[in-house]
C-alpha positions in Angstrom: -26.4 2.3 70.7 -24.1 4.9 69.8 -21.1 2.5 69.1 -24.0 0.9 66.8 -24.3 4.1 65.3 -20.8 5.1 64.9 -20.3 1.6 62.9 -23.5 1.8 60.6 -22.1 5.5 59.4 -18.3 4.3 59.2 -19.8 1.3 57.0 -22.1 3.3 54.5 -20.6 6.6 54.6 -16.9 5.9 54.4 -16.6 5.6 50.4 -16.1 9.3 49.3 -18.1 7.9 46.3 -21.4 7.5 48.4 -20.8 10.7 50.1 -20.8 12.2 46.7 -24.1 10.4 45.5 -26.0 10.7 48.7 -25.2 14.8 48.4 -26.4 15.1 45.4 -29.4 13.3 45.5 -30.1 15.7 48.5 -29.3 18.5 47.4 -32.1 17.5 44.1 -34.5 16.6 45.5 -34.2 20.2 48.0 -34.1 22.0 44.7 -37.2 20.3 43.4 -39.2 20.6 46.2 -38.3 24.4 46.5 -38.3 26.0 43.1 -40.4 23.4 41.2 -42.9 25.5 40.3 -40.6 27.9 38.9 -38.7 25.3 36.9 -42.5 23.5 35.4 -41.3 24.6 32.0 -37.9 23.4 32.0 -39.7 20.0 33.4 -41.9 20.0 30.7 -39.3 20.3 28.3 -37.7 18.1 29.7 -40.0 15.0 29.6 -40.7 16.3 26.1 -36.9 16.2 25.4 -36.8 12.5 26.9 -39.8 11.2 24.1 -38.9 12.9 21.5 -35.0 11.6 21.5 -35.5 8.2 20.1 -37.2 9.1 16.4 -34.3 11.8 16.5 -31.7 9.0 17.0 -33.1 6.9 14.4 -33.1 10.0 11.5 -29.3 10.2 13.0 -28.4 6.9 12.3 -30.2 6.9 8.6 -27.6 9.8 8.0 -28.7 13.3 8.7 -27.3 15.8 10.9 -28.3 16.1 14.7 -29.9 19.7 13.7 -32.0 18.6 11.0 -33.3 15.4 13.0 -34.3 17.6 15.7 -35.9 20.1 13.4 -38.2 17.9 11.6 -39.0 16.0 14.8 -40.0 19.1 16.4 -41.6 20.3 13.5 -43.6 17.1 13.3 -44.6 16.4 17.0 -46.1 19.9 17.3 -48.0 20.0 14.3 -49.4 17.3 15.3 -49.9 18.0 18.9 -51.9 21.5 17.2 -54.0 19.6 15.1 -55.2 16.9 18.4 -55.8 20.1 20.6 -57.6 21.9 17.7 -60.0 18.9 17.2 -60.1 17.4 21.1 -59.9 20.5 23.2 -63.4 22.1 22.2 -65.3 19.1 22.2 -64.0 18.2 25.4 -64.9 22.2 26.2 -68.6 21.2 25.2 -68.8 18.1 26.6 -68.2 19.7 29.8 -70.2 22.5 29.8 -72.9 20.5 28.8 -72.4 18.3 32.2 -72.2 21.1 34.2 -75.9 22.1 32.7 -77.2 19.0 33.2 -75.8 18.3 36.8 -78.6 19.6 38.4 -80.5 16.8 36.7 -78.2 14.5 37.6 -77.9 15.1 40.8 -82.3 14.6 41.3 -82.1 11.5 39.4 -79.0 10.5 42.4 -81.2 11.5 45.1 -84.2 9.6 43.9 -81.8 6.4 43.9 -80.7 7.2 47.3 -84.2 7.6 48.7 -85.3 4.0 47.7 -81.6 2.8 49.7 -83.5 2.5 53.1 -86.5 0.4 51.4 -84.0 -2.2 49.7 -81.8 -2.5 52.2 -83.7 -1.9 55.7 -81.7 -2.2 58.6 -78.4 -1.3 56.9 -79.3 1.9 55.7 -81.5 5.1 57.8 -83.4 7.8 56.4 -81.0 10.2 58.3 -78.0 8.5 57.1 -79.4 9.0 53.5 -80.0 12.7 54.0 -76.8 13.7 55.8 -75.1 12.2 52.6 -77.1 14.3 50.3 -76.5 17.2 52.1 -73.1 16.1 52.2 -73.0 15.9 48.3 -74.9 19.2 47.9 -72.1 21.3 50.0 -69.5 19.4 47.7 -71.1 20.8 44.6 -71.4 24.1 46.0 -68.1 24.2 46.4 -67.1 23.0 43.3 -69.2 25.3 41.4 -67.5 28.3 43.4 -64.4 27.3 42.5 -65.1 26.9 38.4 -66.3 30.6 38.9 -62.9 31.4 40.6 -60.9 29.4 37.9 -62.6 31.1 35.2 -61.5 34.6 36.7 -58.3 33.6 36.5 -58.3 32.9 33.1 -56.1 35.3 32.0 -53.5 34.4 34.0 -53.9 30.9 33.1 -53.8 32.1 29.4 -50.5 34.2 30.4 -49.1 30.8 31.4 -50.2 29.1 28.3 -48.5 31.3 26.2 -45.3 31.2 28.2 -45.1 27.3 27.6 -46.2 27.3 24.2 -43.1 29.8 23.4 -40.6 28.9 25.6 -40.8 24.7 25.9 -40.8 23.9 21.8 -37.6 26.1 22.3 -35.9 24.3 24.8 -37.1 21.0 23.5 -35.0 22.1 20.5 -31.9 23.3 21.8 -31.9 20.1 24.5 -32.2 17.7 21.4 -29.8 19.3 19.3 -27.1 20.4 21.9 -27.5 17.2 23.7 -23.9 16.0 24.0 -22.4 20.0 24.7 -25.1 20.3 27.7 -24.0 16.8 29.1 -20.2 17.4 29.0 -21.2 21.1 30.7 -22.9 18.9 33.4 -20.3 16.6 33.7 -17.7 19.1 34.7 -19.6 20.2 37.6 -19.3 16.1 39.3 -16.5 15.7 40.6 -13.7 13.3 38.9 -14.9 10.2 41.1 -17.8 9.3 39.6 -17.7 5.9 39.1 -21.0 5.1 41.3 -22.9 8.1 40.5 -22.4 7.0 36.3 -23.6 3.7 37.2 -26.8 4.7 38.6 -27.5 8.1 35.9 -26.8 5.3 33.4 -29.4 2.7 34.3 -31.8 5.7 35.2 -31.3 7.4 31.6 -32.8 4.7 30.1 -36.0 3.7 32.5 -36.6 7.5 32.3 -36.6 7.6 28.5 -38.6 4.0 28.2 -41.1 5.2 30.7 -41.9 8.5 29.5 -42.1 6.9 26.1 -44.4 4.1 27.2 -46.3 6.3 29.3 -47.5 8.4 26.7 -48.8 5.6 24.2 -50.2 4.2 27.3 -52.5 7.9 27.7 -53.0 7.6 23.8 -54.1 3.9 23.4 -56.0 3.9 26.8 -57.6 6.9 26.5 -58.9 6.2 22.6 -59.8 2.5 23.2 -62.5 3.8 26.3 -63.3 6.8 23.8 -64.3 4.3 21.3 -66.0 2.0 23.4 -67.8 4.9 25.0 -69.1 6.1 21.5 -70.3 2.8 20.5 -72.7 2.3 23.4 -73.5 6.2 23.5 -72.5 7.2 26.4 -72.9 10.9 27.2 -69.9 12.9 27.6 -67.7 9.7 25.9 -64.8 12.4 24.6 -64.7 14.1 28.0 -64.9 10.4 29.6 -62.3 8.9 27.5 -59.7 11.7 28.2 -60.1 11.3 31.8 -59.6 7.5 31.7 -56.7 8.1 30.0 -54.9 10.5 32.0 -56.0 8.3 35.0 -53.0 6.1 33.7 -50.7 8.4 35.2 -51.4 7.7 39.1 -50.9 3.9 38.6 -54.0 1.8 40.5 -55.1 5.2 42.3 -56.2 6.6 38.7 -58.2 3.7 37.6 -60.3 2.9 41.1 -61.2 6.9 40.9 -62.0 7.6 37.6 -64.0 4.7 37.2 -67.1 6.8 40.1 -67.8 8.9 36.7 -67.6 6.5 34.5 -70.1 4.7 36.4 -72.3 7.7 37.2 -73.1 8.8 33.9 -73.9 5.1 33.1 -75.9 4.8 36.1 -78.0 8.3 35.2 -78.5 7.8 31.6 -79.6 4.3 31.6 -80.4 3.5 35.8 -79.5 -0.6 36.4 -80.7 -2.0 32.8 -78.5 -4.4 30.7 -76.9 -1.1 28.9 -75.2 -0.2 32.3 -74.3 -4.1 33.1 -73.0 -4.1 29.6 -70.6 -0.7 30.0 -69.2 -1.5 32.9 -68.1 -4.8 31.8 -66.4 -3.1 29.2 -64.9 -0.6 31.0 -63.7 -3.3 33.4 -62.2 -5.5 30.5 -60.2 -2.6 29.3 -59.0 -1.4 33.2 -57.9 -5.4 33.1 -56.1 -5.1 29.2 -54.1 -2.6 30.6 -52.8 -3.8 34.0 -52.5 -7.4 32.7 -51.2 -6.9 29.1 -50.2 -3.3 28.0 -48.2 -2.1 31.6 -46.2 -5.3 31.3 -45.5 -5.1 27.5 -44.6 -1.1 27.6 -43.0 -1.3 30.9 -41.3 -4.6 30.9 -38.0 -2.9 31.7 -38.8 -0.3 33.5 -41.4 -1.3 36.5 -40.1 -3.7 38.6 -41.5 -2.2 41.7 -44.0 -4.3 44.0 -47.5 -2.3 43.5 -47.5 -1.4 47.5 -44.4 0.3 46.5 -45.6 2.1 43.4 -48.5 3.5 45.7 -46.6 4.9 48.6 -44.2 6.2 46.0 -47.1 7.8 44.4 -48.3 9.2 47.9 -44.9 10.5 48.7 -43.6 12.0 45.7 -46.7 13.3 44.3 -47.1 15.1 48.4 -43.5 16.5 48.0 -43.7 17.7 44.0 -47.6 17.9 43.0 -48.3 16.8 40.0 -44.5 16.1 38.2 -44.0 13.7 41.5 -47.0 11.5 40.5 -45.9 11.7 36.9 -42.0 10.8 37.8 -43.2 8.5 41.1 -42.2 5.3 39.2 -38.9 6.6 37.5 -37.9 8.2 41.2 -39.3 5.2 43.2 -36.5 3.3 40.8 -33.6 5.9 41.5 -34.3 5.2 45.1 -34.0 1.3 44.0 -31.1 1.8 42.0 -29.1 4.0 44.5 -29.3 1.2 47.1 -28.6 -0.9 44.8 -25.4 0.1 43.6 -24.4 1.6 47.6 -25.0 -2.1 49.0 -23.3 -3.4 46.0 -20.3 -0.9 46.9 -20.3 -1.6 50.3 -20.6 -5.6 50.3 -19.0 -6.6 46.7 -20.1 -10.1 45.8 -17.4 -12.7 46.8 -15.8 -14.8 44.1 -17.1 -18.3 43.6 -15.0 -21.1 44.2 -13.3 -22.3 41.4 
């Protein structure tokens, strides 16, 4: 066993190149896990940075200066960005206020469903079953009203941090765009002068971050506005508050769409019971969960996700468990680091033999 050993490490760990790449990869992911929540901003800006880079390219290549491409980009995206918060961020304020006045409601109308359970399906289903569950659901609201009273408390702080990001990200997003080559050379001389490997897979990952940051966000925007649409013209309640959430479910690939699709199918359920209107919604909704796994994902992502989808979940599990929310957001992208590395050591390790002439 421990000759076995000794050979598997001499074999993968005798290139001072890997060495170098397995350190660092360590030694980020450490500094991630420990001080990400100090460094949210500078992820933020970051990602930011990494979408906003290819309409400051194309201003480059049409002739004007780095600065002034990054200044009108800027410029543009948060204007823009100001005038979607000013018009979406109260209505979705409303929209939820209102469903947390009429949960009480909501929550009758469930329990009336749930009583008639045992009487369509006897056998399968007991009174006591049905009333541990509602109790069940009562705690669970109780517990979520307590801790909207708690987050509201903390407003200010939350407020505080607001403030912090709206200053200091638009400022680093600037500096990153303009003085993108001077802070990549200042990188570079930290690596050492071996870096053959460790190019090779920064390279390939450069571009799947940038083309799935990029895709991600039109897929939030197109997703999100299609079910807010849809929503509307059957007149669902809530269909603004809805249509955000199903948008941002995108981010947690297949975990995001098989839960947000409970509320969806709650507020259906209590504003028009099983009628046609319901059948009718969720069809919808269902046609647009299968537009955008079957046709959007593969046309935004064609380059970037080739990842079985058991993989994509435990990445999702893992990273998101280690990182919060940035390791859900960056699963994919890290989930193909982790690809790419092994790619390139096992490439480095056992180079392909020639063919025979």
């Amino acid at each position: 066993m421990l000759d076995w050993l000794r050979k598997w490490y001499t074999n993968k760990f005798s290139d001072p190149q890997v060495v170098t790449l397995f350190l660092m990869l360590v030694l980020g992911f450490l500094a991630l896990y420990w001080l990400s929540g100090m460094l949210a901003p500078v992820l933020v800006a970051i990602a930011f940075a990494y979408l906003l880079e290819w309409p400051v390219a194309r201003l480059c290549r049409i002739g004007l200066s780095r600065t002034l491409s990054t200044a009108l980009v800027v410029l543009a995206f948060m204007g823009l960005l100001t005038l979607i918060l000013m018009w979406v961020m109260p209505l979705a304020w409303y929209q939820g206020r209102t469903l947390l006045r009429d949960l009480p409601q909501m929550i009758e109308i469930g329990r009336t469903y749930l009583l008639q359970l045992p009487e369509l399906l006897p056998g399968m289903v007991s009174d006591e079953q049905i009333l541990l569950l509602m109790h069940s659901v009562e705690e669970r609201v109780m517990a979520f009203g307590r801790q909207m009273l708690s987050t509201s408390l903390a407003s200010i702080v939350s407020l505080v941090a607001l403030l912090v990001y709206l200053v200091l990200v638009p400022v680093m997003v600037f500096f990153m765009l303009k003085d993108k080559t001077q802070l990549s050379a200042g990188f570079v001389q930290f690596l050492p002068e071996e870096r053959k490997l460790i190019s090779q897979v920064w390279h390939e990952m450069n571009i799947q971050i940038m083309n799935y940051i990029r895709g991600k966000m039109l897929e939030i925007l197109i997703v999100g506005g299609v079910s807010y649409l849809v929503f509307m013209l059957f007149g669902l309640n809530y269909a603004l508050l809805l249509g955000i959430l199903v948008g941002l479910s995108v981010l947690i690939p297949y975990i995001g769409a098989a839960v947000v699709t409970l509320p969806v199918a709650l507020v259906g359920l209590f504003q028009w019971g099983f009628s046609a209107e319901f059948g009718y919604l969720m069809l919808a909704y269902g046609i647009i969960q299968a537009l955008d796994g079957n046709v959007l994902v593969p046309l935004l992502f064609s380059e970037v996700v080739d990842l079985n989808p058991v993989y994509i979940i435990i990445a999702v599990l893992f990273f998101g468990g280690l990182f919060g929310f940035w390791g859900v957001f960056f699963s994919i992208p890290l989930a193909s680091l982790v690809k790419a590395t092994l790619k390139a050591w096992s490439s480095r390790m056992h180079p392909a033999e020639p063919e025979n002439a």
